[in-house]
DSSP file (Angstrom, degrees, kcal/mol; ACC not computed):
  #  RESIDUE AA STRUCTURE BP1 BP2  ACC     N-H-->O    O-->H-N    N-H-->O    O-->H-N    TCO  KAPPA ALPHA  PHI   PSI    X-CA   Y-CA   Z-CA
    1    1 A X              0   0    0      0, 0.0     2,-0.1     0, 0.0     0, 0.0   0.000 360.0 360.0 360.0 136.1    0.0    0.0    0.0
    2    2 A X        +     0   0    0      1,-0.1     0, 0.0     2,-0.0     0, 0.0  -0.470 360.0 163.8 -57.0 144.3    1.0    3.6   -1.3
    3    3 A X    >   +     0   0    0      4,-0.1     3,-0.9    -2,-0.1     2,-0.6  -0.040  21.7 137.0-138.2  44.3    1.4    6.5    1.5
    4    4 A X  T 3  S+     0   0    0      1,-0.2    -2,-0.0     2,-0.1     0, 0.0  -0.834  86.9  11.3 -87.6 131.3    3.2    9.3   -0.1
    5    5 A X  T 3  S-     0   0    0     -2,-0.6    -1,-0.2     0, 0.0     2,-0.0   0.276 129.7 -89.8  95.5   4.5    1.5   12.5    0.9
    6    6 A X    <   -     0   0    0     -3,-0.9     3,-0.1     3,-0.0    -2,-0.1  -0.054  48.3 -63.5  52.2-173.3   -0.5   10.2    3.7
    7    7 A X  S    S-     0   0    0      1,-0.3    -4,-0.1    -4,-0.1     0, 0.0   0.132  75.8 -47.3-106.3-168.3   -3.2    8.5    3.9
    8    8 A X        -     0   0    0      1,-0.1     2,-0.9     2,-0.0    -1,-0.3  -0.115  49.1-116.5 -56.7 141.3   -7.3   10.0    3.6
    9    9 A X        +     0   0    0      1,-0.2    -1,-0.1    -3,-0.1     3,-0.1  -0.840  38.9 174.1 -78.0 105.9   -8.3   12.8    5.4
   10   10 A X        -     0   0    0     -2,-0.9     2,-0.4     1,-0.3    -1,-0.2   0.883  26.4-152.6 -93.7 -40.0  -10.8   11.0    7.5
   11   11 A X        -     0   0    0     -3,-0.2    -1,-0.3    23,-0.1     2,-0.3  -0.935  56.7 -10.5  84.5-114.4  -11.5   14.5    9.7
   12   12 A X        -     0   0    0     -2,-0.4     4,-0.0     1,-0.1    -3,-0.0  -0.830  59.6-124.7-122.3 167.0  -12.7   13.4   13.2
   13   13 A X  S >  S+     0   0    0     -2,-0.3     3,-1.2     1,-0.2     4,-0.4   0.461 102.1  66.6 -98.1  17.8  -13.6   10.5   14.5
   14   14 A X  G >  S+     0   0    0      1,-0.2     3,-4.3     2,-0.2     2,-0.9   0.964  99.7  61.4 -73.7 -68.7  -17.0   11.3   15.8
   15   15 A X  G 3  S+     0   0    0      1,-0.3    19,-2.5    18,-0.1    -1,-0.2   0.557  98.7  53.9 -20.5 -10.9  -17.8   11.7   12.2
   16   16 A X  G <  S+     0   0    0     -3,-1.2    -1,-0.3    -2,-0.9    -2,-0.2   0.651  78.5 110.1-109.6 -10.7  -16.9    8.1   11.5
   17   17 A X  S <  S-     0   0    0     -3,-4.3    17,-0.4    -4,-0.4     2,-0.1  -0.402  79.8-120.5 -51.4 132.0  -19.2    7.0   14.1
   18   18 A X        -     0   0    0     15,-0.2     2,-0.4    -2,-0.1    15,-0.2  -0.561  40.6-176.5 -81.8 128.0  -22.5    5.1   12.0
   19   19 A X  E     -A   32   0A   0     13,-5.5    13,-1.5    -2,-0.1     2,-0.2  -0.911  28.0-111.6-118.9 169.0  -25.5    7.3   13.1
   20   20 A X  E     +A   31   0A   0     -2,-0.4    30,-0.7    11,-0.2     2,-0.3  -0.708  43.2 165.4 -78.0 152.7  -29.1    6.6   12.2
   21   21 A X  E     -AB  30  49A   0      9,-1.7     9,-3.2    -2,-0.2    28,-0.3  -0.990  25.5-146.8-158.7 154.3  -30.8    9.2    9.7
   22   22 A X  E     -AB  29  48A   0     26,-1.2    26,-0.7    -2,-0.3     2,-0.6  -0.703  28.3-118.8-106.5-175.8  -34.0    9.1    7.7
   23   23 A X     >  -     0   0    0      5,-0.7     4,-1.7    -2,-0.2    24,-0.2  -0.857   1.3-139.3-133.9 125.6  -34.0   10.8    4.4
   24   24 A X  T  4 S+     0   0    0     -2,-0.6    23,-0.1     2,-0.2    -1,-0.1   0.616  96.1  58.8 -19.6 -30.0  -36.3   13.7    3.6
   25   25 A X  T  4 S-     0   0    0      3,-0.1    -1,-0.2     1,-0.0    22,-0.0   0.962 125.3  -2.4 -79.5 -57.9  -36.8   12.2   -0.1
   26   26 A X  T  4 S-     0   0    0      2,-0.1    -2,-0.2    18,-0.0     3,-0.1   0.607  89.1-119.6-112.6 -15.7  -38.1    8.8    0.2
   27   27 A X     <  +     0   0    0     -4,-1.7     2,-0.3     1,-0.3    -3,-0.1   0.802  51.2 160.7  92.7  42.8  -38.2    8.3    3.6
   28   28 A X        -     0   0    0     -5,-0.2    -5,-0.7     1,-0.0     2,-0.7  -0.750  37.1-128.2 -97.9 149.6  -36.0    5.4    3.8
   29   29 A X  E     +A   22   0A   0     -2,-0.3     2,-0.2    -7,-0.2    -7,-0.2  -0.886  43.8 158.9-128.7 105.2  -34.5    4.6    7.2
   30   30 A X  E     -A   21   0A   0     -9,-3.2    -9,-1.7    -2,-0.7     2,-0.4  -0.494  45.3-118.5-120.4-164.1  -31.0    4.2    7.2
   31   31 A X  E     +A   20   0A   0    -11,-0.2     2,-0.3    -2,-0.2   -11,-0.2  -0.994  41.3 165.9 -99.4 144.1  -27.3    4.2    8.8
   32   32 A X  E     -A   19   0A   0    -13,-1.5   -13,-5.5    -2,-0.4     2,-0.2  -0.862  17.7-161.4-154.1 143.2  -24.9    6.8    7.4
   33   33 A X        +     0   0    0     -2,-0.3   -15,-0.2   -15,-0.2   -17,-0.2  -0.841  43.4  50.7-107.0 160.0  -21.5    8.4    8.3
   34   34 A X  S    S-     0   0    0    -19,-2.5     3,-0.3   -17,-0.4    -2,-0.1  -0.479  93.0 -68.8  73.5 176.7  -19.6   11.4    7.5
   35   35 A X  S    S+     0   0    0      1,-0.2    -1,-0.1    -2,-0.1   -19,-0.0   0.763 130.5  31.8 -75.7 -35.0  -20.2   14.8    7.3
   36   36 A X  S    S-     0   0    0     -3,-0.1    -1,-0.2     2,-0.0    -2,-0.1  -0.007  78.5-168.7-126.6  41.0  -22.6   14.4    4.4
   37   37 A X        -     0   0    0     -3,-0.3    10,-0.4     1,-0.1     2,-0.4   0.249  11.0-145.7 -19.9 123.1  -24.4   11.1    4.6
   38   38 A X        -     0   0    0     -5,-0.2     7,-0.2     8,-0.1     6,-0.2  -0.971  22.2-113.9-126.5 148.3  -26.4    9.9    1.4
   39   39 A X     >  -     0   0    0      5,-1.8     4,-0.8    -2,-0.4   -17,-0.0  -0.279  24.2-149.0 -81.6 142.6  -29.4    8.1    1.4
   40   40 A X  T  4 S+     0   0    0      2,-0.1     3,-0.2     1,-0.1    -1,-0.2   0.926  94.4  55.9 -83.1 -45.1  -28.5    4.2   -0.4
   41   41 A X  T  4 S+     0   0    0      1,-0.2    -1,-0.1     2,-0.1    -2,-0.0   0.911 131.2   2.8 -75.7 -50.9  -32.1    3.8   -1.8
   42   42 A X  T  4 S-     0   0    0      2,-0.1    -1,-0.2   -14,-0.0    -2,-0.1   0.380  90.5-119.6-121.2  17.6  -32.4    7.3   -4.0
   43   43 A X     <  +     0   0    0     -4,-0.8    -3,-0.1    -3,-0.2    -2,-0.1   0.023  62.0 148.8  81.1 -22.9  -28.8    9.0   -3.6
   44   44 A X        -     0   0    0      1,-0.2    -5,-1.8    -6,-0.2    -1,-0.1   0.037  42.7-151.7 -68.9 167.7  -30.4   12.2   -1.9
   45   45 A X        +     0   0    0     -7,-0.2     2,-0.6    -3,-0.1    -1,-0.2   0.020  64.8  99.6-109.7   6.7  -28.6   13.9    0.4
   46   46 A X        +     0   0    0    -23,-0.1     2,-0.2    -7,-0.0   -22,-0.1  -0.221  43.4 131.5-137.5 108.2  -31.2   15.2    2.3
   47   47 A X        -     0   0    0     -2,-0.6   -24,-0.2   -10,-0.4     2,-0.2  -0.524  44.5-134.1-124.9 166.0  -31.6   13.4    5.0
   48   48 A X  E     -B   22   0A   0    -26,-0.7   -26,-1.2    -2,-0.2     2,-0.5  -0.374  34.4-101.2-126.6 169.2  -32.0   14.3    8.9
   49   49 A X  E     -B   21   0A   0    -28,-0.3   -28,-0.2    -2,-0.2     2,-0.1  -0.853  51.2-125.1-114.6 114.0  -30.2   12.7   12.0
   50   50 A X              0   0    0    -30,-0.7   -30,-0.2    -2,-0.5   -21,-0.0  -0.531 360.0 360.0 -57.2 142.9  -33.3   10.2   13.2
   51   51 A X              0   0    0     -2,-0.1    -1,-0.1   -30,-0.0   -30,-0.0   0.557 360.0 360.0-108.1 360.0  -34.1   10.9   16.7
């Protein structure tokens, strides 16, 4: 494995934590991580942090 320049920028690790989130489009109920989590069933991005 390559690591000139280092590895990913992951950011922090709360962010890598799997959260539940529904998404606003279709209403699909998923788990997502990252800053910008996209919904697997229609791609949307805008989906909410389930409570």
């Amino acid at each position: 494995m390559c690591t000139v320049g280092g590895g990913p920028d992951l950011g922090d690790l709360e962010s890598l934590a799997t959260k539940d989130y529904i998404c606003s489009e279709c209403g699909n109920k998923f788990k997502g991580m990252g800053k910008r989590p996209m919904c697997p069933s229609c791609k949307s991005r805008k989906v909410k942090a389930a409570s």
